[in-house]
C-alpha positions as a Markdown table, in Angstrom:
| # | Residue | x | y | z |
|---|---|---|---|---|
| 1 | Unk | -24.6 | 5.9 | -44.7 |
| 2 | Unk | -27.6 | 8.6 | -45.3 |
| 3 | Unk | -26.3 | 11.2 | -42.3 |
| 4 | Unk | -29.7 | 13.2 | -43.0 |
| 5 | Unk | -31.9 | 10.2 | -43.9 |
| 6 | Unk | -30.4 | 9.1 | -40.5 |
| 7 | Unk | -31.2 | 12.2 | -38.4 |
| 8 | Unk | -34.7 | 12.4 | -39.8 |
| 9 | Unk | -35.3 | 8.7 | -38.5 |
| 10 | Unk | -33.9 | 9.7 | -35.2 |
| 11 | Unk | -36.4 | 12.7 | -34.9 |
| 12 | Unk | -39.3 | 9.7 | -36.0 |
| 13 | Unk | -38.1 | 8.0 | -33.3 |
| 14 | Unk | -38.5 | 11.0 | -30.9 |
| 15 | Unk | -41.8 | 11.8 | -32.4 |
| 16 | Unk | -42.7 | 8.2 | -31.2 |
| 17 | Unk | -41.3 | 7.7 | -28.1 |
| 18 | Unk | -41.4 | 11.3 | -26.3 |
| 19 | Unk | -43.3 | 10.1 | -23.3 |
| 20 | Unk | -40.8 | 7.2 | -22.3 |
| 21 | Unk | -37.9 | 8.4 | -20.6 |
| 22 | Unk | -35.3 | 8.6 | -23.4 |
| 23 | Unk | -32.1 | 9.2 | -23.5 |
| 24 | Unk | -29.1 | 10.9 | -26.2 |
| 25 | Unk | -27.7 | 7.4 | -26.1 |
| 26 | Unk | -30.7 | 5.8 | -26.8 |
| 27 | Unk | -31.5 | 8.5 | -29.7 |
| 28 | Unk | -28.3 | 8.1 | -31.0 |
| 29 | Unk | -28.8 | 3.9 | -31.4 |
| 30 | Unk | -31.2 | 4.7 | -34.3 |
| 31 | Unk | -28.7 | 5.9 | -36.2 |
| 32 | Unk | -26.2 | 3.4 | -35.5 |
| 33 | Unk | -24.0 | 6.3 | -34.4 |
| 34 | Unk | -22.1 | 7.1 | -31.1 |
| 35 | Unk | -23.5 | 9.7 | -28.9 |
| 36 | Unk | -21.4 | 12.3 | -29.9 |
| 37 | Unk | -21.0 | 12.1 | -33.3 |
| 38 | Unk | -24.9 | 12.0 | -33.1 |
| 39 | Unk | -25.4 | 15.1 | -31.4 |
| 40 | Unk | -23.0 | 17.0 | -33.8 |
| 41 | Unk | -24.6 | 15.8 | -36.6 |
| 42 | Unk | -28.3 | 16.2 | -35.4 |
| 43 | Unk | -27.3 | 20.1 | -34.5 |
| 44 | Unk | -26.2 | 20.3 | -37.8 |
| 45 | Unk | -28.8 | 18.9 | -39.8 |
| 46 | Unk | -31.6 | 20.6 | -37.5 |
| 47 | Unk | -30.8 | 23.6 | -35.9 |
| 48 | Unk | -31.4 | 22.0 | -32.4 |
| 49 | Unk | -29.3 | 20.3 | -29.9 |
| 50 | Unk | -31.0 | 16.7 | -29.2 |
| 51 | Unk | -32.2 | 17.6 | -25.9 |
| 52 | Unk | -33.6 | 21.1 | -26.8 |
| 53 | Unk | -35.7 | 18.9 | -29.8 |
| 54 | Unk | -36.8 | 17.1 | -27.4 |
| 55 | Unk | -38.0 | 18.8 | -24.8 |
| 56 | Unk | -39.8 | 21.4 | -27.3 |
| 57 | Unk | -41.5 | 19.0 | -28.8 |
| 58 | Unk | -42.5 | 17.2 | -25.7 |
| 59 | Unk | -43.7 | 21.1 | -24.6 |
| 60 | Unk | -45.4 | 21.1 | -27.9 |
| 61 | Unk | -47.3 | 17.4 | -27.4 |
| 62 | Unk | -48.2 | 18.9 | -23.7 |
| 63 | Unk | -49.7 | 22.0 | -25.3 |
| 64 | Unk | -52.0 | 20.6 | -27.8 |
| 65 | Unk | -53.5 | 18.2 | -24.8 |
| 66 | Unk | -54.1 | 21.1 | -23.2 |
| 67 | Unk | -55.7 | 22.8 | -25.8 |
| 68 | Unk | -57.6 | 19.3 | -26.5 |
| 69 | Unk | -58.6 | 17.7 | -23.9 |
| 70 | Unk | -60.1 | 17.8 | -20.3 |
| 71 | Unk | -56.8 | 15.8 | -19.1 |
| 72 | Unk | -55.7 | 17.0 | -15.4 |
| 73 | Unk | -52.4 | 18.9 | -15.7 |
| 74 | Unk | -50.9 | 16.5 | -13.5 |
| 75 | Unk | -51.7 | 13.9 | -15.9 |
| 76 | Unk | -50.6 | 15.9 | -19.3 |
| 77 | Unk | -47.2 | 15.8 | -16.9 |
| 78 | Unk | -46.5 | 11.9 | -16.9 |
| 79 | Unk | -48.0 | 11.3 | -19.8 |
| 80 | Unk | -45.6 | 13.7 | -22.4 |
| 81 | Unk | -42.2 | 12.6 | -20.3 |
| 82 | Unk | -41.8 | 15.0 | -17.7 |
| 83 | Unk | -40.2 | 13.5 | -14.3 |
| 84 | Unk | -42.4 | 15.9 | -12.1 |
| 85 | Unk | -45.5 | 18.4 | -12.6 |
| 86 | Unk | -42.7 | 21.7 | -11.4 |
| 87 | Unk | -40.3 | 20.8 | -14.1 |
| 88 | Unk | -43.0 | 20.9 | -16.7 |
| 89 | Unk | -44.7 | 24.0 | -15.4 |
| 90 | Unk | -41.4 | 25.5 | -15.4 |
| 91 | Unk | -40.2 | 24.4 | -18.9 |
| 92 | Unk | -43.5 | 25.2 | -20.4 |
| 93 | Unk | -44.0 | 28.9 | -18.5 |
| 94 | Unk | -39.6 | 29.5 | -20.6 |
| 95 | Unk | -41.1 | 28.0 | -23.8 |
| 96 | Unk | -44.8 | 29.9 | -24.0 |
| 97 | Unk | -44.5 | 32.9 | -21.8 |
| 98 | Unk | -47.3 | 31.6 | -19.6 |
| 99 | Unk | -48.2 | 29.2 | -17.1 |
| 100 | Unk | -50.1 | 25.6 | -18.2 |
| 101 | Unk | -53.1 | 26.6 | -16.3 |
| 102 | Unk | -53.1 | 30.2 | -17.8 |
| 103 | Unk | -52.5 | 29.0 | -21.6 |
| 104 | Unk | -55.6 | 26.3 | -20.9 |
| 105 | Unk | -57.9 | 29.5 | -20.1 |
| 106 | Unk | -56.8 | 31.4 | -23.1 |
| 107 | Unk | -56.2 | 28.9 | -25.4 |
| 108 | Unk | -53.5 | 30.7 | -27.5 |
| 109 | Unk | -52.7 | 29.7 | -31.1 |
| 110 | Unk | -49.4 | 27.4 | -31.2 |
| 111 | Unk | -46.9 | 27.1 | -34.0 |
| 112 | Unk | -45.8 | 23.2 | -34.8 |
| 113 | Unk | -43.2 | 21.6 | -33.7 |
| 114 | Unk | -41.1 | 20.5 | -35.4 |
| 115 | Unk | -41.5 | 23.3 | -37.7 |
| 116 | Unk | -43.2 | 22.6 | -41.6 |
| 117 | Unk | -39.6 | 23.6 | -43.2 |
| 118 | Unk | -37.2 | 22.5 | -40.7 |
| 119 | Unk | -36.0 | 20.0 | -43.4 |
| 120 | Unk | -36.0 | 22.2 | -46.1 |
| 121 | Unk | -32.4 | 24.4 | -47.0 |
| 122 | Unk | -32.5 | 27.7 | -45.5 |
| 123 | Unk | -30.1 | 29.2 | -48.5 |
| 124 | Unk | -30.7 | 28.1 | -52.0 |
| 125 | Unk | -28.6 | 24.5 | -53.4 |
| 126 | Unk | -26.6 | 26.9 | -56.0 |
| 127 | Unk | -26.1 | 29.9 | -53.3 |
| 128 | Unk | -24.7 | 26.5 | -50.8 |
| 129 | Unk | -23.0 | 24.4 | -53.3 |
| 130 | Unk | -20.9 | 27.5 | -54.9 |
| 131 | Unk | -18.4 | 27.1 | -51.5 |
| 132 | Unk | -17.9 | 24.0 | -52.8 |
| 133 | Unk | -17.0 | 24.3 | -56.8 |
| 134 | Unk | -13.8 | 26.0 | -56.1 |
| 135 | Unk | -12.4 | 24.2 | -53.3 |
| 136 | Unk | -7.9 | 24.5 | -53.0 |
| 137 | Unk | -5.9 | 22.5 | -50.4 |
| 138 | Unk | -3.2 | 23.7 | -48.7 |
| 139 | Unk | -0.4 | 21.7 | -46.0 |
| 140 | Unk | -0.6 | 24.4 | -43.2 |
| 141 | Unk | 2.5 | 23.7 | -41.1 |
| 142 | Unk | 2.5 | 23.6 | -37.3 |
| 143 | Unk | 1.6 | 27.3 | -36.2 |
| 144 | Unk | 0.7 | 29.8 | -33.0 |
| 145 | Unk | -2.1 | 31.8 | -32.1 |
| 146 | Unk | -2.6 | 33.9 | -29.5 |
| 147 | Unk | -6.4 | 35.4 | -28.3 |
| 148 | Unk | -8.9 | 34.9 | -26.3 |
| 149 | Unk | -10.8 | 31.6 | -25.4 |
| 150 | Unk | -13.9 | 30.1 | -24.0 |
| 151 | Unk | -15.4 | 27.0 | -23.5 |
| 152 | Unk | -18.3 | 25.9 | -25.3 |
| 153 | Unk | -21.1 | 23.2 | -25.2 |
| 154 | Unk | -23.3 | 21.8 | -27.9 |
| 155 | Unk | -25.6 | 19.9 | -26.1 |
| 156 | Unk | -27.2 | 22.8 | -24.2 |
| 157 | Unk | -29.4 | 25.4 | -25.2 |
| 158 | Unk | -27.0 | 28.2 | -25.1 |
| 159 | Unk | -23.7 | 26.6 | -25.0 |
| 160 | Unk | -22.6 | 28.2 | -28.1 |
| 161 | Unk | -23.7 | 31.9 | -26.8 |
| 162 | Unk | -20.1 | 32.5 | -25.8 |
| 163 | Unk | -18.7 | 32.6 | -29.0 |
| 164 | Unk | -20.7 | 36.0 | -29.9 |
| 165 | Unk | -19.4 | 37.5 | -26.2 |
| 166 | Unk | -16.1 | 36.7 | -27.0 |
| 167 | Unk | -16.3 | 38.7 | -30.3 |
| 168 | Unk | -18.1 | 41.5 | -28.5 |
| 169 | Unk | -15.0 | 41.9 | -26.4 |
| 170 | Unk | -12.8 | 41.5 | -29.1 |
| 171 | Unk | -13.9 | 44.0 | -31.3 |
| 172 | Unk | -15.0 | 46.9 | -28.7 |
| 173 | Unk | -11.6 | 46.3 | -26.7 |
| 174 | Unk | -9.8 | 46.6 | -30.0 |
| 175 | Unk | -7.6 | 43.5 | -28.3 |
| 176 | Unk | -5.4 | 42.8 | -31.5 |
| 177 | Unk | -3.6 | 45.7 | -31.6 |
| 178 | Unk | -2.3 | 44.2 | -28.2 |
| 179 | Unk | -0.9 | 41.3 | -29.1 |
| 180 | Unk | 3.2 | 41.3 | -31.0 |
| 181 | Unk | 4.6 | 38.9 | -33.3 |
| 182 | Unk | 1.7 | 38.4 | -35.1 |
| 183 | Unk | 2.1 | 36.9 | -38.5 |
| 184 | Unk | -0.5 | 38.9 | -40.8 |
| 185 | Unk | 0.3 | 42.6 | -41.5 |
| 186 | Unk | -3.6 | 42.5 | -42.9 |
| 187 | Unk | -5.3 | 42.5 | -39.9 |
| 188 | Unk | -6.7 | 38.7 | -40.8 |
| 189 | Unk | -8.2 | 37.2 | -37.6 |
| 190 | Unk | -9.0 | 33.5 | -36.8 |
| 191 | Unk | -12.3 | 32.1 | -35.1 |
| 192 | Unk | -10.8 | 28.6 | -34.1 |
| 193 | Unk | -12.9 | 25.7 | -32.9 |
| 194 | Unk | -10.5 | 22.8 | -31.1 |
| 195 | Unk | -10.5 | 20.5 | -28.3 |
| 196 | Unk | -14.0 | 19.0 | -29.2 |
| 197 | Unk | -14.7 | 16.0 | -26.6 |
| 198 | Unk | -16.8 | 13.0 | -26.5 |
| 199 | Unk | -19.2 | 15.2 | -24.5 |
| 200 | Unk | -19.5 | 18.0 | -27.6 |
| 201 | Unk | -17.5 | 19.8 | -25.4 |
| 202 | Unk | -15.1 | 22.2 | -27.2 |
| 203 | Unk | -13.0 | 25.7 | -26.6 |
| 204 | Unk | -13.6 | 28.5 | -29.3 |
| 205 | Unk | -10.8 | 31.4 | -29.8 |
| 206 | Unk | -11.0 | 34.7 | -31.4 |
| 207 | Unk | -7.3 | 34.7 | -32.0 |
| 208 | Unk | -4.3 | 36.0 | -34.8 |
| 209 | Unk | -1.8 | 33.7 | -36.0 |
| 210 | Unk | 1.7 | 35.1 | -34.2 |
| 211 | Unk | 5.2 | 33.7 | -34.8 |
| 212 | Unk | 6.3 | 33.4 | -31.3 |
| 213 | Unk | 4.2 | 32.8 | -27.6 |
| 214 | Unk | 6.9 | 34.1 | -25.9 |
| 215 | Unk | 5.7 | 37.6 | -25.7 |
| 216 | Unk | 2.0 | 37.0 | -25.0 |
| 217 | Unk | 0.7 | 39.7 | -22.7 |
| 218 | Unk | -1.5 | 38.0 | -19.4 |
| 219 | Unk | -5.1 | 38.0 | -20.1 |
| 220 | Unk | -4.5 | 36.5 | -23.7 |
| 221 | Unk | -4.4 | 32.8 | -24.2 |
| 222 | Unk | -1.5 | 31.2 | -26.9 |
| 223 | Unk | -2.2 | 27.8 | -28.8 |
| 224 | Unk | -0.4 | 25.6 | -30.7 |
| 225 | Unk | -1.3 | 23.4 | -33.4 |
| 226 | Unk | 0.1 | 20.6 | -35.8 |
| 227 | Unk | 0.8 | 20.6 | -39.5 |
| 228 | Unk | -2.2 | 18.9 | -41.5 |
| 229 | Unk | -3.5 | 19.5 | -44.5 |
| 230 | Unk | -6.5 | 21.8 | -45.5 |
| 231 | Unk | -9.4 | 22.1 | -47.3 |
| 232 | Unk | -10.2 | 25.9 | -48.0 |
| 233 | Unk | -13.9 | 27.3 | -49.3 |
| 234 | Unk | -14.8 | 30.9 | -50.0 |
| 235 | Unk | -17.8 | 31.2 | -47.8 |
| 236 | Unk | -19.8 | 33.4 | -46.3 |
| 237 | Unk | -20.7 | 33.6 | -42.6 |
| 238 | Unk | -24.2 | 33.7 | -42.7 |
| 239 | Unk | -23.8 | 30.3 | -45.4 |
| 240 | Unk | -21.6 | 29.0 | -42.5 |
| 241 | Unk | -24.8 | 29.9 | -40.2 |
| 242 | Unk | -27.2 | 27.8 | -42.4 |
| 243 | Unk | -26.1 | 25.0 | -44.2 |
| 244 | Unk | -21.9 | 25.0 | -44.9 |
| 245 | Unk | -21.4 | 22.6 | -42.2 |
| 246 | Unk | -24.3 | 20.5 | -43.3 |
| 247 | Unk | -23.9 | 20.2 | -46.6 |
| 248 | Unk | -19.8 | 19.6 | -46.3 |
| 249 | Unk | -20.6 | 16.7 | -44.0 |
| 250 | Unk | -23.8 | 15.1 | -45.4 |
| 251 | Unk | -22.4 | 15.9 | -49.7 |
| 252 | Unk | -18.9 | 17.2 | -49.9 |
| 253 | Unk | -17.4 | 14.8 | -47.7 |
| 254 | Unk | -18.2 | 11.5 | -48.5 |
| 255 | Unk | -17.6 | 12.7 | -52.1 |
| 256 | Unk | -14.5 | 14.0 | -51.8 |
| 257 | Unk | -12.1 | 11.0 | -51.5 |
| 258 | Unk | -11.1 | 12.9 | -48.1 |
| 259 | Unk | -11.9 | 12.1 | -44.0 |
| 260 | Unk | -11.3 | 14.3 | -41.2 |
| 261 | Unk | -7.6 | 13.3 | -39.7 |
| 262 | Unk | -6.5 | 11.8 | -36.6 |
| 263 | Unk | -10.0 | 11.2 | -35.6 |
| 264 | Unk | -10.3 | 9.8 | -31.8 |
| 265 | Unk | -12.9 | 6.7 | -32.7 |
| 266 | Unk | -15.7 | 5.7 | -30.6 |
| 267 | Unk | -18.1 | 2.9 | -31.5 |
| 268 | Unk | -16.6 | 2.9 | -35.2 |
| 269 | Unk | -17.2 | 6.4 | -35.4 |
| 270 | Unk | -15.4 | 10.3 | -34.9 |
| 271 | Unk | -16.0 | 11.9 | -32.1 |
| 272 | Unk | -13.3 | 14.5 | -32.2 |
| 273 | Unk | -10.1 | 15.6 | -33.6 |
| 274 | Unk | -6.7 | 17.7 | -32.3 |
| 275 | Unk | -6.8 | 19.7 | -35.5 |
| 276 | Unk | -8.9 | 22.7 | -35.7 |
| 277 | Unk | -11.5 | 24.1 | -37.5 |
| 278 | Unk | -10.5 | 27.5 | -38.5 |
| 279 | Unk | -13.0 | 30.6 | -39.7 |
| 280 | Unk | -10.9 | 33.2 | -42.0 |
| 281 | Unk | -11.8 | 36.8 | -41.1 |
| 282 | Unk | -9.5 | 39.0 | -43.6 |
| 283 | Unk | -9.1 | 42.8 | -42.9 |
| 284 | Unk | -11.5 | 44.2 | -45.0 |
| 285 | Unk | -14.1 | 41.7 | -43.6 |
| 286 | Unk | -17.6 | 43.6 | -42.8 |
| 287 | Unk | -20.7 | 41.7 | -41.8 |
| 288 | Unk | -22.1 | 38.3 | -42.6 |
| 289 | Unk | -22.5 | 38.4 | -46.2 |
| 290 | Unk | -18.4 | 39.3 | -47.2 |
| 291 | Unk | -16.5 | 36.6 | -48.4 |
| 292 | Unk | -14.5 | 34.5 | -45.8 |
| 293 | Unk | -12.6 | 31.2 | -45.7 |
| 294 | Unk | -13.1 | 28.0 | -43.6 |
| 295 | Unk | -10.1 | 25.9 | -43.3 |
| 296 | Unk | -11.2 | 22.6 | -42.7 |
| 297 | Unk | -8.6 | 19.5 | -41.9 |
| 298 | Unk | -8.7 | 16.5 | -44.3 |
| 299 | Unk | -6.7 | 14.3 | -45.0 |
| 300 | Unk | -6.9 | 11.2 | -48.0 |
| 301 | Unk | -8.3 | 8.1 | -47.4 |
């Protein structure tokens, strides 16, 4: 199967039935996949989480009737799938800093939605695809890490806005240097996504890989995690931003002769796995553009 050709029909889909009341699971049908391998895959691809897509572009549909036509607000309400006239007014006063009555009086310019080059790579094809010419495996046994944790959410708007507070703390506390046993002596540091649910429900760590959890100081949260073997890419964050995980889903993956392991299957399809993804920070690492790793689990098929 197309993954992208798939998404883009789901966002056709959207584009055609905004005004009924719609659902992820409904969404999701168009692409023959399950909910939540769906929603991963449409954040991926586009940048937004389904419901975010479509709610701005319902806001979007709403704003160019009001721009267009004499239509009662009331009725711009029903008719772009709102459930009541105070939920729209409130989503569209977040998304356009202004009430619907007040942008029908002043008749602002609007940007499209979706965006013109939403489909189009953010990064150049050779800038993407060089994480992906020199790629090494590795068996990584069973290991600790020890760090701190959140929860996070892919479905919502800012469910992932936890990940950057958690690395705020991390790096103005200094918290590494409190935590013993740890296995690097080159102050290499993990971002560690694991736990993901049916729901896109997931916990992110900012951790170090440590030898022993017997030690752990309170306020620091220890993991464990099984032996698997990994696929490793020299990356750098702000590719990982853009389009790694796209293009290692929609290209490298179905080319590769590998799957992701120990998948729990819904509907035929991966929802989540006990094996993490793991971000490789080394000690030297600066900003966004220095080289990293991304461990990814894989296993042959």
């Amino acid at each position: 199967m197309d993954i992208k050709q798939a998404i883009y029909d789901a966002t056709l889909y959207i584009h055609r039935m905004y005004d009924e009341p719609i659902t992820i699971t409904d969404i999701s049908a168009q692409a023959y996949l399950s909910p939540s391998y769906f929603s991963s895959m449409f954040r991926i691809f586009t940048g937004f989480t389904v419901k975010n897509y479509l709610n701005r572009y319902r806001l979007y549909r709403a704003a160019v009737d009001l721009k267009d036509s004499d239509k009662r607000i009331v009725e711009i309400t029903f008719i772009n799938g709102f459930s009541s006239q105070q939920a729209f007014t409130r989503s569209f006063s977040q998304m356009y800093g202004i009430t619907p009555a007040q942008f029908r009086l002043l008749n602002p310019m609007i940007d499209p939605f979706p965006p013109k080059n939403l489909w189009k790579e953010q990064l150049s094809i050779m800038e993407v695809m060089e994480c992906f010419d020199n790629v090494s495996f590795i068996q990584k046994e069973s290991f600790f890490v020890a760090g701190l944790e959140v929860d996070i959410h892919y479905n919502t708007e800012d469910g992932t806005s936890p990940i950057s507070d958690v690395w705020n703390e991390w790096k103005e506390k200094k918290l590494w240097l409190s935590i013993p046993d740890q296995v690097s002596s080159d102050g290499v540091v993990y971002g560690l996504t694991h736990s993901e649910n049916a729901e896109n429900k997931a916990k992110y760590m900012v951790c170090v890989e440590v030898s022993s959890l017997s030690n752990l100081p309170v306020g620091f949260v220890g993991r464990k995690f099984p032996s698997c073997e990994r696929a490793v890419f020299d990356t750098t964050l702000n590719i990982v931003w853009n389009s790694f995980w796209r293009t290692f889903y929609a290209k490298w993956l179905p080319d590769s002769g590998f799957a992701i392991p120990d998948s729990q299957l819904k509907e035929a399809y991966p929802t989540f796995t006990k094996h993490p993804d793991i971000e490789v920070y080394p000690g030297d690492w600066e900003n966004e553009h220095s080289i990293m790793q991304i461990y990814a689990p894989v296993v042959k098929k």
